[in-house]
C-alpha positions as CSV (number, residue, x, y, z in Angstrom):
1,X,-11.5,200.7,48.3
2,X,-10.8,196.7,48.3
3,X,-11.2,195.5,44.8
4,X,-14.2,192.8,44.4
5,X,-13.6,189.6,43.1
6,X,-15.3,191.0,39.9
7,X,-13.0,193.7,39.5
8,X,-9.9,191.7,39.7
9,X,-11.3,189.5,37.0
10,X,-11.6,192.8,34.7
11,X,-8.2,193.8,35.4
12,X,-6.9,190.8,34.2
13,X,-8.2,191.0,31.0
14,X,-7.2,194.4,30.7
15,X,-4.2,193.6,28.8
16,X,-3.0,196.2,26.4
17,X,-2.2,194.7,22.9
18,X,1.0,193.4,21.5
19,X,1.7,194.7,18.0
20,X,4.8,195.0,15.7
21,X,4.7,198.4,14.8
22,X,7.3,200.9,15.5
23,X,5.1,203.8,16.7
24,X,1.2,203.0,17.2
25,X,-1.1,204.8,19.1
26,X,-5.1,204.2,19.9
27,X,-7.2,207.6,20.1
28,X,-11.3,208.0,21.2
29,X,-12.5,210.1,18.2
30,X,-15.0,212.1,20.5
31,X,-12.7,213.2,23.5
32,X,-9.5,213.1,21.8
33,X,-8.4,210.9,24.7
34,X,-5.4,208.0,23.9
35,X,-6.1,205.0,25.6
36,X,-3.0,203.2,24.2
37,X,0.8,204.7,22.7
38,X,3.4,203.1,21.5
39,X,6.4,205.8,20.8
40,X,3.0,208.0,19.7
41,X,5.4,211.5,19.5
42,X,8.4,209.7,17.8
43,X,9.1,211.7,14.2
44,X,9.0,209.4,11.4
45,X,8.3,209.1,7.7
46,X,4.6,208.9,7.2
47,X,4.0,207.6,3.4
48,X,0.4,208.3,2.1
49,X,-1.0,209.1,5.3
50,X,-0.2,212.7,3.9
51,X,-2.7,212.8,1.9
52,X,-5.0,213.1,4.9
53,X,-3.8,216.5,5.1
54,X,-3.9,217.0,1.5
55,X,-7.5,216.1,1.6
56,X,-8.5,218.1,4.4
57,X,-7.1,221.5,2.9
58,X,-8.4,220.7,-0.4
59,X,-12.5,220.5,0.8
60,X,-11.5,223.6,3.1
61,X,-10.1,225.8,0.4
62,X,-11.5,224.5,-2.9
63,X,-15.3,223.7,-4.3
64,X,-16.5,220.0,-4.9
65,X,-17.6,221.1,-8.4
66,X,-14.3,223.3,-9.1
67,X,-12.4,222.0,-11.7
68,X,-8.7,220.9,-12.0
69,X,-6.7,220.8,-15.1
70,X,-3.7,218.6,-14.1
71,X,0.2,220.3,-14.5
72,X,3.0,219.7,-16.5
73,X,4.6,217.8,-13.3
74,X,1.7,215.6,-12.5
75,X,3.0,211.9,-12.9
76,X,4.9,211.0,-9.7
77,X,5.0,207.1,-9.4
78,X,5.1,204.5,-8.5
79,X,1.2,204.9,-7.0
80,X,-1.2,207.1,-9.7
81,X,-4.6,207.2,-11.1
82,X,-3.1,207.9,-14.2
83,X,-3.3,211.6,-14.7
84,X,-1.9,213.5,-18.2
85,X,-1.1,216.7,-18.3
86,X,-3.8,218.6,-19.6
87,X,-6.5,216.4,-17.9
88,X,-9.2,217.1,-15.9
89,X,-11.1,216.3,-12.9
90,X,-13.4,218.0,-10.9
91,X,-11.6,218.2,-7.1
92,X,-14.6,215.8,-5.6
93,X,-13.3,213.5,-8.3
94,X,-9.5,214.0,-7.5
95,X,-10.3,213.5,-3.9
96,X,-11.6,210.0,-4.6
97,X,-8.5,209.1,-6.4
98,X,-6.5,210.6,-3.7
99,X,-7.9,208.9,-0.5
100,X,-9.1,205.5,-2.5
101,X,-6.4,204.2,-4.6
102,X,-3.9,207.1,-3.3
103,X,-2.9,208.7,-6.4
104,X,-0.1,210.4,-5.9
105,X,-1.0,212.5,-9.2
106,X,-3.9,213.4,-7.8
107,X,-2.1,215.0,-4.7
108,X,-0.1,217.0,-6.8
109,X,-3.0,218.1,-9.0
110,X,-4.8,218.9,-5.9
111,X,-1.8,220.9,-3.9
112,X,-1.3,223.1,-7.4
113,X,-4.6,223.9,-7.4
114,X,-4.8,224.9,-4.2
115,X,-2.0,225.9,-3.1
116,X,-0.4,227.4,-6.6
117,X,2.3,225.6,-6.1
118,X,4.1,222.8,-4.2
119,X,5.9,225.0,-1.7
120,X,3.1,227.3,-0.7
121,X,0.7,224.2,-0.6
122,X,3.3,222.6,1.9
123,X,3.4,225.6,3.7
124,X,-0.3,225.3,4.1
125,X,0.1,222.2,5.5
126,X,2.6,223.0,8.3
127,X,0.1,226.1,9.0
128,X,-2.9,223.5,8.9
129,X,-0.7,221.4,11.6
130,X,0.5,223.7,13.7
131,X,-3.4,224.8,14.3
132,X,-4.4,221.4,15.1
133,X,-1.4,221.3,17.7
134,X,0.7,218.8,15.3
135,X,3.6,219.6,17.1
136,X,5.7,216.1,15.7
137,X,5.2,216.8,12.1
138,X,6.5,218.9,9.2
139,X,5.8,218.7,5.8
140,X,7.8,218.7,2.3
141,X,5.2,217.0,0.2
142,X,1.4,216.5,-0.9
143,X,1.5,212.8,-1.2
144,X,4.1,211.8,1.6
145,X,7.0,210.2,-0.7
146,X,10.0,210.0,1.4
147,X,11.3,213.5,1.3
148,X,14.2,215.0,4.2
149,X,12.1,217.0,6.8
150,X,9.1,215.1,6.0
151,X,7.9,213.6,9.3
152,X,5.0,212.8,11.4
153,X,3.9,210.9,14.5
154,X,1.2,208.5,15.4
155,X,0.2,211.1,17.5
156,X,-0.3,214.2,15.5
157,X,-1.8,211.6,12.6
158,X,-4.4,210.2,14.9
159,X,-5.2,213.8,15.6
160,X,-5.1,214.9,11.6
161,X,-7.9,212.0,12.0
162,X,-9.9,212.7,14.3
163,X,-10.2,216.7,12.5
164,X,-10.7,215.1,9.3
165,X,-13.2,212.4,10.0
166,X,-15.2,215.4,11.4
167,X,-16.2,216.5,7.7
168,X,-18.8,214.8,6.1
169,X,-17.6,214.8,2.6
170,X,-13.9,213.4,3.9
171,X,-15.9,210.8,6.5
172,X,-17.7,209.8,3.6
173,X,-14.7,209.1,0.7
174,X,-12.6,207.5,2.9
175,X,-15.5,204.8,3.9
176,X,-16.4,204.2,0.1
177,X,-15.2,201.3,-1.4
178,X,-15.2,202.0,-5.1
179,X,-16.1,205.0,-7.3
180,X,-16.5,205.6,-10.7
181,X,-16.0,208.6,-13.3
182,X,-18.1,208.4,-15.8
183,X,-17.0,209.3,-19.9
184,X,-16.0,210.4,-21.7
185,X,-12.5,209.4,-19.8
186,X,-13.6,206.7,-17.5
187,X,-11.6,205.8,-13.9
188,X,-12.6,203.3,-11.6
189,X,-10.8,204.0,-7.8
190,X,-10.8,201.3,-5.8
191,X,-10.1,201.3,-2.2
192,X,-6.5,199.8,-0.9
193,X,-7.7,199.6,3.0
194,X,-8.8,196.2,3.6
195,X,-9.7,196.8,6.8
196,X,-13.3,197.9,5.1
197,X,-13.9,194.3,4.6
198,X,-12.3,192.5,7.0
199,X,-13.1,194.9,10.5
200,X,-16.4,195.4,11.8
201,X,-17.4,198.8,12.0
202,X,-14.5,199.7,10.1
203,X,-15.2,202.8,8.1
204,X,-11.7,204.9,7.4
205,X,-9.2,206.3,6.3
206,X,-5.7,205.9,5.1
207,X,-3.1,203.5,4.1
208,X,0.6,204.2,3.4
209,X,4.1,202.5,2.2
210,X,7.6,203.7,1.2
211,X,11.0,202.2,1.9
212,X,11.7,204.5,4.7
213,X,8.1,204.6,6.5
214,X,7.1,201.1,6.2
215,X,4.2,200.1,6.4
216,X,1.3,202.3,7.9
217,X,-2.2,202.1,8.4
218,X,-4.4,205.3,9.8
219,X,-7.9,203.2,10.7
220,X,-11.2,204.4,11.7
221,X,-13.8,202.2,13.1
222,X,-17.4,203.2,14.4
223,X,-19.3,200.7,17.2
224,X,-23.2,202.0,18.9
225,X,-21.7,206.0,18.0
226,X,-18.6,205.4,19.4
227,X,-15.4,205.9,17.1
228,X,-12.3,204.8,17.5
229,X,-8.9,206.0,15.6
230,X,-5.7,203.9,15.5
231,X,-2.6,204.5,13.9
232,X,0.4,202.2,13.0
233,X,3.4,202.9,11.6
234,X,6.2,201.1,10.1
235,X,4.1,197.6,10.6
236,X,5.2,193.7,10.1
237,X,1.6,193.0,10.7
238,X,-0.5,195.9,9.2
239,X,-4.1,195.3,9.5
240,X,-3.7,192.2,12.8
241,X,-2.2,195.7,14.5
242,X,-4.7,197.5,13.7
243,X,-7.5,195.2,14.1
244,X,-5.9,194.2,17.8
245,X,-5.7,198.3,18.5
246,X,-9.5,198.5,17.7
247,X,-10.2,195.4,19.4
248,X,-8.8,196.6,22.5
249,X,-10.5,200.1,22.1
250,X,-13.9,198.4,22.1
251,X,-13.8,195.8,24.2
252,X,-11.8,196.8,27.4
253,X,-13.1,200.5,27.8
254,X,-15.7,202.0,28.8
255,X,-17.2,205.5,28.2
256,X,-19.2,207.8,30.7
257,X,-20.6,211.2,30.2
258,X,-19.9,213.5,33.6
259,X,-23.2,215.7,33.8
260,X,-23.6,217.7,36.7
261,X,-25.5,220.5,34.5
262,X,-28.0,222.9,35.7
263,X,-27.3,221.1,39.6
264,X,-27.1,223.4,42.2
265,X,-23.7,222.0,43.8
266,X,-22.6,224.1,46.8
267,X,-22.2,227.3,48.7
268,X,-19.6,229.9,48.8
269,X,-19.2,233.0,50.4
270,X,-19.1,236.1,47.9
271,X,-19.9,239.9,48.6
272,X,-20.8,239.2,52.5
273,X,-23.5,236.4,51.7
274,X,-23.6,232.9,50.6
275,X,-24.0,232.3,46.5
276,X,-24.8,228.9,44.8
277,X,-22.9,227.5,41.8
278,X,-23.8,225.8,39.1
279,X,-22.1,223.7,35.2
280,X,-23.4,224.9,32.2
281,X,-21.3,221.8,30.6
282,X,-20.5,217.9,30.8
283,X,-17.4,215.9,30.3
284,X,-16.9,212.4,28.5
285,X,-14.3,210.4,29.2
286,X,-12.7,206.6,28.7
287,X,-11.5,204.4,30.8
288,X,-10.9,200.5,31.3
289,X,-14.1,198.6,32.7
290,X,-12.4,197.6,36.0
291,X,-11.6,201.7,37.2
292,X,-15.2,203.0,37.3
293,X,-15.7,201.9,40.7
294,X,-12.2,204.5,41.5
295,X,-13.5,207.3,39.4
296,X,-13.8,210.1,42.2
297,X,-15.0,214.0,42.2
298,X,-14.0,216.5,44.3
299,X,-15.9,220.3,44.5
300,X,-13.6,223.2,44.5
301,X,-13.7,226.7,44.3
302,X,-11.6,229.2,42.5
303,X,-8.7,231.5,44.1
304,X,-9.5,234.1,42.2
305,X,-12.3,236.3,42.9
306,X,-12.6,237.7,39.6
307,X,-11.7,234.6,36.5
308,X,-11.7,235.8,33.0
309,X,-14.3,233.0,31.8
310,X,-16.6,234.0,34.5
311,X,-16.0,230.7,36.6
312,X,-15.7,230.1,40.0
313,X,-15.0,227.1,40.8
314,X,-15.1,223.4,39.2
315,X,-15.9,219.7,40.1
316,X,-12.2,217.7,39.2
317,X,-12.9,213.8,38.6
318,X,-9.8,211.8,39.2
319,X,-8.6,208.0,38.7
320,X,-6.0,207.1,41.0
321,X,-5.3,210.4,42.1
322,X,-4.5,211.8,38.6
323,X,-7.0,214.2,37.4
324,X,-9.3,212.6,34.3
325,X,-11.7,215.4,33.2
326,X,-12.9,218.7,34.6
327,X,-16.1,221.0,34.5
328,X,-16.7,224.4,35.8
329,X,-18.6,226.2,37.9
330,X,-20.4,229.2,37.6
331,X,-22.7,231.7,40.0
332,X,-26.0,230.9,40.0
333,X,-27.5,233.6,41.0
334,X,-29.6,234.4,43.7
């Protein structure tokens, strides 16, 4: 198809941002679809952005209200809330001072609590990871100091995201800006993610430094329902990377929901007579402004007479001849 004078003008402008980061990578929170990478599977140290994880295993295997007398081993500078051993904190609390300030106390009060210990905690980590197919990361450590054969990728962190985000108590930390514990110890946390205040729509999740990750920024930012996750790692420019990521994300894609649902969409021959198929599902994808005049369907049925799931068949929607997004077909009936 010729490209129209309007969609030559939206190809030009689809530029993909320049940023300094060693590793970046720009994810749709819904779909799970990148729409930007930057050396998104390369291993490297990930600071604080841990403590996603941390997090994530601590509302999954522990109660809000639970609470958590901190260990013999609890201060680990440079970055803490101030933990004694002998204090405590209910883990809602701890989470705050996790995420928020990122007490790196609090992630080892957390991990013993949960875990029982360091080792088994990490080991709950590399099991968390391995189900969420974080297949560039292994961890050492609750609160990502720079440890050997403590690794992650922009990739696999945007994903730890995206899984995280999807909890309401996490979503809602990691958007807060301040908290307070009241007496008869008081703590004030304070978020260190500036992009709160300085990106629209911004609303998440987790910054991070050490002398071997750099800086590194896992951002979260939400525009008419639509979420977008960026990650940048080892960053001269921490929050104009990730602002340009976002910026990017929202303003040269666009989204479309593929619903062919409960549409009769064809014949095929089955069992001597002719049967009609139909989707029981929908598909969302992204994609720059310019390509949805390319975006293409094809009908096709299945090889096998006999699929496990039931299907036979699907519609396949490509984009210059590489296959975006798929939904299946089943009999009818009738």
């Amino acid at each position: 198809m010729p490209a129209t004078v309007r969609t030559l003008k939206l190809m030009r402008t689809d530029r993909p941002p320049q940023v300094t980061a060693a590793a970046a990578v720009v994810m749709d929170a819904a779909s799970g679809q990148v729409v930007y990478e930057k050396n998104s599977h390369a291993h490297r140290a990930n600071a604080s952005t841990t403590k996603m994880m941390t997090a994530l295993l601590a509302l999954e295997n522990a109660k809000l209200d639970d609470v958590v007398t901190a260990g013999p081993d609890v201060k680990v500078e440079p970055t803490i809330i101030g933990l004694d051993p002998g204090d405590q904190l209910t883990v809602e609390q701890l989470l705050y001072g996790l995420l928020l300030p990122s007490g790196n106390d609090a992630a080892i009060a957390l991990a013993e609590y949960v875990g029982g210990s360091i080792p088994r905690f990490a080991a709950m980590m590399n099991a968390k990871a391995a189900q969420l197919g974080m297949k560039d990361s292994h961890f050492v450590t609750p609160n990502g100091l720079d440890a050997e054969g403590h690794y992650s990728s922009a990739y696999d962190l945007a994903l730890l995201a995206r899984a995280a985000m999807q909890n309401p108590v996490f979503e809602k930390i990691v958007a807060t800006k301040e908290y307070r514990v009241t007496g008869p110890v008081k703590w004030v946390f304070k978020n260190n993610n500036r992009m709160l205040d300085s990106y629209p729509g911004a609303d998440g999740i987790k910054t991070g430094y050490t002398d071997n990750a750099g800086r590194c920024l896992v951002s979260s930012a939400t525009r008419k329902g639509r979420r977008a996750i960026a990650v940048v790692l080892d960053s001269v420019d921490l929050w104009g990377d990730s602002s340009a990521l976002l910026d990017y994300f929202f303003a040269s894609y666009s989204w479309e929901t593929l619903r062919v649902a409960d549409v009769p969409l064809g014949d095929y021959g089955r069992n001597g007579g002719l049967r009609r198929t139909v989707a029981r599902s929908e598909a969302e994808i992204a994609f720059p402004i310019w390509q949805r005049t390319y975006l293409r369907w094809f009908f096709s049925m299945s090889s096998s007479s006999s699929r496990e799931d039931g299907a036979v068949g699907a519609v396949s929607y490509y984009l210059f001849g590489k296959k975006v997004a798929e939904i299946e077909l089943y009999d009818a009936g009738g």
